[in-house]
C-alpha positions in Angstrom: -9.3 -24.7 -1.7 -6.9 -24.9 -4.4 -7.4 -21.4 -5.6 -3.3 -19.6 -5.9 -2.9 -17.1 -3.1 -0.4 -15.0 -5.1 -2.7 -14.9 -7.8 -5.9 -14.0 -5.4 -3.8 -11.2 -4.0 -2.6 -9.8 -6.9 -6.6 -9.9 -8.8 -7.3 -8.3 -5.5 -4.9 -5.5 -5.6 -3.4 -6.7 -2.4 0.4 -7.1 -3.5 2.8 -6.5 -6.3 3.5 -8.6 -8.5 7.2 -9.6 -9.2 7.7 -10.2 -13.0 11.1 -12.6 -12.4 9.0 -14.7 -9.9 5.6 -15.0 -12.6 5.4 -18.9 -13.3 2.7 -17.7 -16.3 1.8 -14.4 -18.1 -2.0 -14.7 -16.0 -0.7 -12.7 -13.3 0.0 -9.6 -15.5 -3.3 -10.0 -16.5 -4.7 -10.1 -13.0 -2.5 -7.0 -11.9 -3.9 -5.1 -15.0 -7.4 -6.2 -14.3 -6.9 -4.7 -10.6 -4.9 -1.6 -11.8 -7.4 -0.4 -14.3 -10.8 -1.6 -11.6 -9.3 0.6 -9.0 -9.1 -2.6 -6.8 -6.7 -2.4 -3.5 -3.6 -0.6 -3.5 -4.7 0.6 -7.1 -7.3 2.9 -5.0 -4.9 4.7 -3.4 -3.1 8.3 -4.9 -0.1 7.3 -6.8 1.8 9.7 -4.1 0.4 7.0 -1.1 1.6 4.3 -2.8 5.5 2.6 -2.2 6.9 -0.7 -4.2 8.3 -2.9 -1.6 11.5 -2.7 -3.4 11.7 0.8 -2.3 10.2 0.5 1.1 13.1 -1.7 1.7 15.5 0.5 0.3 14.3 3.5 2.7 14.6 1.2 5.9 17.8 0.5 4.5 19.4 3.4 4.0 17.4 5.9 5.6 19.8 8.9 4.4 19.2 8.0 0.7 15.5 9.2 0.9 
C-alpha cells in the first residue's frame, strides 16, 4: 500500500536498523521512537537480545563465543 516495510519494521521494533543502509535520518527516528515505547525487540531484557551482526558472527565461528 505504499507504506516502506523497512520503515514499518523498524517503528515496530521488529528489526535493526543498519545506519550505512538509511536512505534518510527518519529511520533513526523511528528506531528511537520504538526503543524508548518498549515496542518489539525493545521489550525484551537487554541480556535476550542479539544484533544480527553478532548472531552471524556466533554461527560463524562458534569457538569465538
Amino acid at each position: 500500500a505504499g507504506e516502506d516495510l523497512s520503515a514499518a519494521l523498524v517503528r515496530d521494533g521488529a528489526a535493526w536498523f543498519y545506519a550505512e543502509y538509511a536512505r534518510d535520518a527518519s529511520i533513526y527516528e523511528l528506531e528511537s521512537d520504538a526503543r524508548d515505547a518498549k515496542r518489539g525487540l525493545w521489550a525484551l531484557p537487554r541480556e535476550d537480545r542479539i544484533e544480527p551482526w553478532e548472531f552471524r558472527r556466533q554461527v560463524r565461528c562458534p569457538a569465538r563465543r
